[in-house]
C-alpha positions in Angstrom: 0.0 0.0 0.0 3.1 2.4 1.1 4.6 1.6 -2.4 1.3 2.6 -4.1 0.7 6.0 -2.2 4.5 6.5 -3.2 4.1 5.9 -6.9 1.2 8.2 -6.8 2.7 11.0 -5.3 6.0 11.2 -8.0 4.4 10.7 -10.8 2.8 13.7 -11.3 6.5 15.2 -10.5 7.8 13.5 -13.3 5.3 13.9 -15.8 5.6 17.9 -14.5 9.2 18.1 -15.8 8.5 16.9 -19.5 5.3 19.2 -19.4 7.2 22.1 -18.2 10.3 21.6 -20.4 11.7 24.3 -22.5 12.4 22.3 -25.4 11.3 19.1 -27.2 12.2 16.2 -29.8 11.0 17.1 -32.9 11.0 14.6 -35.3 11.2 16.3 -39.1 10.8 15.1 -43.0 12.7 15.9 -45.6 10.2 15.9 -48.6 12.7 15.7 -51.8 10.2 13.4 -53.7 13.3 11.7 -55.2 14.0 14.8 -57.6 17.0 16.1 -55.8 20.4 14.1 -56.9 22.9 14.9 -54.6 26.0 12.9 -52.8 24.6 14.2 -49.7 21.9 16.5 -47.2 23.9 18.9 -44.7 21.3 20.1 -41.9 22.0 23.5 -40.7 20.4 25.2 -37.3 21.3 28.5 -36.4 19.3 30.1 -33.1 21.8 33.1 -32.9 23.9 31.5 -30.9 24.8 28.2 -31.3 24.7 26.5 -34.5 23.6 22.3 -35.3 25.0 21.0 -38.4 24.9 17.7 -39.2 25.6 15.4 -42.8 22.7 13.0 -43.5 23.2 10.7 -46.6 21.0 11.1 -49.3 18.1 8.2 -49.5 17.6 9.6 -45.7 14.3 11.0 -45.2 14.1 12.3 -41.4 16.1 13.3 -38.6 14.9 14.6 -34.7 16.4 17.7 -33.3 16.0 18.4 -29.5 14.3 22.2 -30.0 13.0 25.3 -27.8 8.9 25.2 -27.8 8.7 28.8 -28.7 11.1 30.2 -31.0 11.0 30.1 -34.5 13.9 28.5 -36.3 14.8 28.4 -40.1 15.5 24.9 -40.6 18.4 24.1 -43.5 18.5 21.0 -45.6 21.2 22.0 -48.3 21.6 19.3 -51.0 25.2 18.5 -51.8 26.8 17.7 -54.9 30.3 17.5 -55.9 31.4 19.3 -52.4 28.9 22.0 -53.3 26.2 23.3 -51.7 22.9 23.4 -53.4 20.0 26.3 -52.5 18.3 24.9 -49.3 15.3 22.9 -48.7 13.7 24.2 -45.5 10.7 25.0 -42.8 9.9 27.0 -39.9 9.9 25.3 -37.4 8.0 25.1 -35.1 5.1 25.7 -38.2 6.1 22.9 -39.7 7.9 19.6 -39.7 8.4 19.0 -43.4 11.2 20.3 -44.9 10.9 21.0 -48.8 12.0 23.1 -51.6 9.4 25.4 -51.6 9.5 26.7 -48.0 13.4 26.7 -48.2 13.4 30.3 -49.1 11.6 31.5 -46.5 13.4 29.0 -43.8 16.6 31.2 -45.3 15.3 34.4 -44.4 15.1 33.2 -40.6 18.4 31.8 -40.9 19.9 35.0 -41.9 17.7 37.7 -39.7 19.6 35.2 -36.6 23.0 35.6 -38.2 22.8 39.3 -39.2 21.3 40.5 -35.9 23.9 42.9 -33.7 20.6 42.7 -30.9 21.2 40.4 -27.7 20.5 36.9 -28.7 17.1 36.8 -26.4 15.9 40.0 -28.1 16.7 38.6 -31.5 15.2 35.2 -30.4 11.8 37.0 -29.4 11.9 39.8 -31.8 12.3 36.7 -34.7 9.6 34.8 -33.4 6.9 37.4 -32.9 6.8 37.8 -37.1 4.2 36.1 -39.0 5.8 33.4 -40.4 3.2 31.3 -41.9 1.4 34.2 -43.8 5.3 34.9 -45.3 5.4 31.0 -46.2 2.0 31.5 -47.8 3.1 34.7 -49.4 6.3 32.9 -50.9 4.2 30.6 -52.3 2.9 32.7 -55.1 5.8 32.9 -56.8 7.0 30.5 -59.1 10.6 30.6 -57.9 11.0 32.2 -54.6 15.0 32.3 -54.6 14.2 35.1 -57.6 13.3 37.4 -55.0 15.4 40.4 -53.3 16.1 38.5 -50.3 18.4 41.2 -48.8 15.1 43.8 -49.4 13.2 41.2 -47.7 15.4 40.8 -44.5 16.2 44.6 -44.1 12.5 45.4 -44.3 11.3 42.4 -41.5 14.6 43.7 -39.4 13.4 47.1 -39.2 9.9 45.8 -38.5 8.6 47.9 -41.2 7.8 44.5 -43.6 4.8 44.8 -45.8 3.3 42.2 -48.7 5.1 44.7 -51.0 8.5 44.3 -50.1 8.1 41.0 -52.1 10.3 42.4 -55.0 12.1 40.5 -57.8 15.5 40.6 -58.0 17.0 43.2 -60.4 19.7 41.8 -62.2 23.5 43.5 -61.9 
């Protein structure tokens, strides 16, 4: 009886710390639909201040990654091929779990709002996660080709806090 009255009593206490956790295993899919021929998949996660990178062979289709709950994250799946780098695959987490071609622009712009931030890293954290970043995925999506768009107009406007559906601007060519 002293056992069950024990086992009772800690339970809750150890359910409690997974519940109140800062960060969980998120389990992600890389959605390539066989079209993307490379030797390799280099993940890339960059928070603003510490970066996961990891190689994943191609034929691999998902990976976990032990995440904060509430901070948005551009998550990289570069393709590589001959020792180069391919443009990204991507999501936002925590959005989405599938990582794909089409949302790999706009998991870029995250990526590089964190790395070209001078703020504290909590401010940029915060500051990055308070945008609305599935109306931007949605918005990317009406372009053909996203990665034909001025992404450095595109950053500068959402760092400045002054983004608007017209910043979406094609890329003038040099």
């Amino acid at each position: 009886m002293k056992k069950i009255f024990l086992l009772i009593l800690f339970c809750p206490l150890f359910f409690a710390c997974s519940m109140f956790s800062e960060s969980r295993e998120t389990h992600f899919f890389l959605d390539s639909d066989g079209f993307c021929d490379c030797d390799f998949w280099q993940i890339s996660v960059f928070d603003g201040e510490n970066e996961t990178l990891f190689s994943m062979e191609n034929g691999a289709d998902s990976f976990s990654l032990d995440l904060p709950k509430n901070e948005a994250l551009g998550i990289l799946a570069y393709p590589v091929k001959n020792g180069r780098r391919q443009k990204p695959f991507g999501t936002i987490y925590p959005y989405s779990v599938e990582i794909s071609c089409k949302d790999g622009f706009a998991a870029y712009i995250v990526d590089r709002l964190y790395r070209g931030s001078r703020k504290s890293v909590p401010q940029t954290q915060d500051f990055v996660s308070r945008f609305n970043w599935p109306r931007f995925v949605e918005s990317c999506a009406a372009f053909e080709n996203p990665w034909n768009l001025d992404g450095d107009r595109i950053v500068k406007s959402i760092a400045s806090g002054r983004f608007k559906k017209s910043d979406f601007k094609l890329r003038t060519a040099p």
